[in-house]
C-alpha positions in Angstrom: 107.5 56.8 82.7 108.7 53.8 84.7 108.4 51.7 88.0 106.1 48.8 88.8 103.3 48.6 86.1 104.5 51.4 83.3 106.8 51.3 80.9 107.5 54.2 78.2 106.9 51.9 75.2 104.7 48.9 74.3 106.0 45.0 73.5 102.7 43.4 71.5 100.3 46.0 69.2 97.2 43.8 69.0 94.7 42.6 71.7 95.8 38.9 73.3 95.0 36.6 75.6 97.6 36.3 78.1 97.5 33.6 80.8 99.0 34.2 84.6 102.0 31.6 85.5 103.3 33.2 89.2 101.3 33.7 92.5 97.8 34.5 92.8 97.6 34.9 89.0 98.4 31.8 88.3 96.1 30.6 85.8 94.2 33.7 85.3 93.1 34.5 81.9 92.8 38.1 80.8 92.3 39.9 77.4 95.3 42.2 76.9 94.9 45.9 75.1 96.3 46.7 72.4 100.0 48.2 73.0 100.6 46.0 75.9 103.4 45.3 77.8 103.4 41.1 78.9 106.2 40.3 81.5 107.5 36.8 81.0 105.4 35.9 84.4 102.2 35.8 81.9 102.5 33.2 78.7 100.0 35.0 76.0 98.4 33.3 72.5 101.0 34.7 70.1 99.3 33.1 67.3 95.2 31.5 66.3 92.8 31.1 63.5 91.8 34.6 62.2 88.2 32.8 62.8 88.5 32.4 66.6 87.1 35.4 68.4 90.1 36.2 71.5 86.7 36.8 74.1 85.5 33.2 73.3 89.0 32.3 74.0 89.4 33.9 76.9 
């Protein structure tokens, strides 16, 4: 599958919190699924105490 918005394999496995840089995103904080594909338009929290939950984050 491909185009705009699918892609036929996955860049991160876990859940993350990925942050909007471009548009009318920008600055917009969202909880990525697992098997996620980020563009480089969104930064995301590669890395974060096992003890911080990712919603509180978010």
């Amino acid at each position: 599958m491909g185009g705009a918005g699918f892609h036929s394999c996955y860049l991160l496995e876990r859940p993350l919190v990925v942050i909007g840089r471009v548009g009318l995103y920008c600055g917009a904080v969202h909880l990525a699924a697992p098997n996620s594909w980020i563009t480089d338009n969104a930064p995301y929290v590669a890395e974060h105490s096992e003890s911080l939950q990712l919603p509180y984050l978010e």
